[in-house]
N, C-alpha and C positions, 0 to 999 in steps of 0.2 A: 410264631413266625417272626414278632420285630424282637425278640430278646435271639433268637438265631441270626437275623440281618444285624444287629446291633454288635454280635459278638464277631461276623466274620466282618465289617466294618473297620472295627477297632484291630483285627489282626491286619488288615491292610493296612493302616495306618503306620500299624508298628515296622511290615515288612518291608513299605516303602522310605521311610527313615532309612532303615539297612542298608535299603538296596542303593539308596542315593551317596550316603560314605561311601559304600563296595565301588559305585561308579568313580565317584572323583579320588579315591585310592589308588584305582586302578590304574586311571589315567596320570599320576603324577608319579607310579611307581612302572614304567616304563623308561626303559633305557634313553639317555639323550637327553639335550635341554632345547625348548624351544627358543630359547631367545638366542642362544649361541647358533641355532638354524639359521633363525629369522634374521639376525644381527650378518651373517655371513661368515663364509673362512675365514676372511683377512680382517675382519674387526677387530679395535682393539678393547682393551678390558673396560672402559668407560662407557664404550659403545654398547658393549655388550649390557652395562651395568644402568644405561639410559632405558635401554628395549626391554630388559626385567621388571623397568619400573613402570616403563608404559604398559605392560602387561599385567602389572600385580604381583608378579610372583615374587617382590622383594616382600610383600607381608606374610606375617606369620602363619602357618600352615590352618591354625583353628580358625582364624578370623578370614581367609582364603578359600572356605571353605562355607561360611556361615552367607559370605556375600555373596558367593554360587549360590548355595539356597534361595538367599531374598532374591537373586535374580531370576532362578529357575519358577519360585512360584511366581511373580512378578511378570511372569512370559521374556524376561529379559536373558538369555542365555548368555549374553556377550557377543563379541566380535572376532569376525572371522582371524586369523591370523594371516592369511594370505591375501586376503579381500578386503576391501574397506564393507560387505555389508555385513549385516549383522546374522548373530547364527540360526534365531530366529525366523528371519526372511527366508534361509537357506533351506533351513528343515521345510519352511511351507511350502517352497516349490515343490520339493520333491517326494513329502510326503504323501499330495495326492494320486501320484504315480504309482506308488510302490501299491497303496488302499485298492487302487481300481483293480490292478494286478493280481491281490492278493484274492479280493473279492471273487474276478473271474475265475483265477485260479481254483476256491474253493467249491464256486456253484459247478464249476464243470466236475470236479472231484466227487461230488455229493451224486450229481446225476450217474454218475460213472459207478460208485461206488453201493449206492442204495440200492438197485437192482440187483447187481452182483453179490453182493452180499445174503440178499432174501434169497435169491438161485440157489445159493449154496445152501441156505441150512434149510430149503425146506423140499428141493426137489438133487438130494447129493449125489445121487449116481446117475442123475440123467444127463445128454453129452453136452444141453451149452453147457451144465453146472462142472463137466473135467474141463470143459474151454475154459470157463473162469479161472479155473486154478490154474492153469497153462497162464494166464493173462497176469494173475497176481504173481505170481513166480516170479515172470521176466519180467514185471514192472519194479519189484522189489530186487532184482538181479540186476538190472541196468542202471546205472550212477544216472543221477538229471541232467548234469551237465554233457555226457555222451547221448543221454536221448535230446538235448536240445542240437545239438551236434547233425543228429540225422537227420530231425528236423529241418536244419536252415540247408543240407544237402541236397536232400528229395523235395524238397518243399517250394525251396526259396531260389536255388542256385539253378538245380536243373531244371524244374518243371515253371520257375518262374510264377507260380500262385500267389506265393505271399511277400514279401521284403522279408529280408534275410536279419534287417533291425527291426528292433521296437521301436515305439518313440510313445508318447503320451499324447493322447488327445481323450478329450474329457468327451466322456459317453453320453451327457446328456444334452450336448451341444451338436453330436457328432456322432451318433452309436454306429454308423456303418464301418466309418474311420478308425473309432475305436478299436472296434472288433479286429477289423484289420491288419492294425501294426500291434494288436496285444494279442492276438489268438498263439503266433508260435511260443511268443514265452508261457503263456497261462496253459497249453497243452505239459510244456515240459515241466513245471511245476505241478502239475494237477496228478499225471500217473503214478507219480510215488503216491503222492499224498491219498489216493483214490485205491490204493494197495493197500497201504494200512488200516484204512476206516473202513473197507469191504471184511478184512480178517476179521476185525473185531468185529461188526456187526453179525457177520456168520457165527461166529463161534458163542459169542451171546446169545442170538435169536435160535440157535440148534439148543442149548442147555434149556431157555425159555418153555420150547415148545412140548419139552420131555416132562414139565412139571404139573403137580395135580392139578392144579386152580385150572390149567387146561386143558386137562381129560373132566374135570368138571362143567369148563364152559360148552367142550363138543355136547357131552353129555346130553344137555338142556336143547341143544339141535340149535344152537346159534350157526350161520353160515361160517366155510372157513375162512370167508376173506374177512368177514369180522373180527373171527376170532385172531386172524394175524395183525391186524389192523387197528384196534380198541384193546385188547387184552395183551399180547404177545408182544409189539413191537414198543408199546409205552416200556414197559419191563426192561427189551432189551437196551433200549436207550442210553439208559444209564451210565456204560462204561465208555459207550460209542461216542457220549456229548464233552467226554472230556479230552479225549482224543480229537475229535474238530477242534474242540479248542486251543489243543497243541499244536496241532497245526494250523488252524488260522492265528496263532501269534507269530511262528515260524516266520507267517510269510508273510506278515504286516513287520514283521523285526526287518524285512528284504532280504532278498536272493540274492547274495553277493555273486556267487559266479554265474548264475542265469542271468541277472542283471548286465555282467561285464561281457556274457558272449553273444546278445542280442542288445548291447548298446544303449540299455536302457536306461533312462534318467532317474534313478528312485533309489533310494534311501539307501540301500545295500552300497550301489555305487559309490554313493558320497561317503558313507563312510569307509571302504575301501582306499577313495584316495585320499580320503583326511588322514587315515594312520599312515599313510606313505610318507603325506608330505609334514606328518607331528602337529597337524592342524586341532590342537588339545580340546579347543572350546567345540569345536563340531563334532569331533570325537566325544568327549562328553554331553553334548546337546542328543547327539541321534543315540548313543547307548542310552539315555537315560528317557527317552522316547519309549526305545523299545521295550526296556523292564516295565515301565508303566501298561504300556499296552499285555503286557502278560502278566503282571496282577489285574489288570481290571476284567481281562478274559476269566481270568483264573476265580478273583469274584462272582462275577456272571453264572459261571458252568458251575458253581457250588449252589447259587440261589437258584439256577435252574434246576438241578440235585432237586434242592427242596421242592419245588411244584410238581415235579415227577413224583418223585417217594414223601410221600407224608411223613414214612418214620425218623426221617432225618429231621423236619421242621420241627416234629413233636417230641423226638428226645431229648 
């Protein structure tokens, strides 16, 4: 097990180096220059050549890039361009918004999804088990941002239940409040994501239950909620844990258009109006945010791999 954590370690390492060139490549190989933004229309070439140098970007591309790093691990991403705070400060606001979000989003998905799911592969032609598939269908048929759409319609506009925005209020200060101004976005985030992780755990746990080991467990007269439950569901697991994990990075990376149609303060937003307004260092601060958080997921759901299936740890 530590020469297996030691190996997928060291491939993090390596893929996060990549992925941080990939980030600040990206954002310097984008049309436009920020300081001729910054500097204005009517700037002149000095001015212009003043605000490149307050910004860095008259240094060389490799040494431009190595002082993003010391800064990036340093916790120092730099300074806003539009703002005098720093980019830092910026991501910590809004970061814990987008977390609570994504969280609610997923525990509802899970709830939603782990039923549905078991319905399907182990009682398939009975009626709720066609209702699920009626429910996955059109969840996976309906775009999120037209289901948050019907939402804020029925929900917010006409029946006046919920606010039609979000807003962030920290759950453990405030869970009523929470709930409140985060339940419509985290409903419209959660049914896709509660479509896919229901498919795959059905179509998993249906193959699961067809194999010997578990006409050997019935065999011995184990119960069948055991047998689903200790035998059957450990198995189906598998495919289904890396899939949450693609979608809980999804939706810790933020919901740019859920975020922008329920007015919510979190990570997607910000980085939305940072590429509007060529806001580079927040552009690069929150993408390189989010790649992080989908390698350390992507860590996670392999070393979880290993505790599920031994033959992974042990090959």
């Amino acid at each position: 097990m530590s020469a297996y954590l030691l190996r997928r370690v060291g491939q993090f390492l390596v893929v996060l180096v990549l992925a941080s060139i990939a980030v600040w490549a990206m954002v310097y190989a984008l049309p436009g220059d920020a300081a001729t933004v910054l500097a204005g229309p009517d700037a002149s070439g000095p001015q212009i050549a003043a605000t490149r140098a307050r910004l860095g970007l008259d240094k060389p591309v490799v040494v431009q890039y190595l002082l993003w790093v010391k800064g990036a691990v340093t916790g120092h991403l730099g300074q806003s361009f539009y703002s005098a705070d720093s980019v830092s400060h910026t991501l910590a606001e809004r970061i814990p918004a987008t977390v609570q979000l994504a969280v609610l989003g997923m525990l509802l998905a899970l709830l939603i999804a782990i039923p549905i799911g078991t319905l399907i592969a182990l009682r398939p032609r009975s009626l709720l088990a066609r209702l699920s598939h009626g429910y996955l269908t059109a969840g996976l048929a309906i775009p999120s941002f037209w289901l948050a759409l019907l939402l804020i319609i029925t929900l917010a506009v006409r029946t006046h239940a919920l606010p039609a925005t979000g807003d962030y209020v920290n759950f453990w200060q405030h869970p009523v409040a929470a709930l409140r101004w985060s339940i419509l976005p985290a409903i419209a985030v959660a049914v896709h994501g509660s479509c896919i992780i229901a498919r795959f755990l059905a179509t998993s746990l249906s193959e699961v239950m067809q194999r010997d080991f578990i006409r050997t467990v019935r065999a011995k007269g184990v119960r069948e909620s055991r047998v689903v439950i200790r035998h059957a569901m450990r198995n189906a697991a598998l495919p289904t844990v890396t899939v949450v994990g693609i979608q809980l990075g999804s939706l810790l990376g933020g919901t740019v258009v859920i975020e922008a149609l329920f007015n919510y303060p979190g990570l997607g937003r910000l980085l939305y109006t940072s590429i509007g307004q060529r806001d580079y260092a927040v552009v690069q601060g929150g993408v390189l945010f989010v790649v992080v958080v989908f390698l350390v997921l992507n860590l996670l759901v392999d070393l979880l791999y290993a505790y599920l299936d031994p033959r992974i740890r042990l090959a």
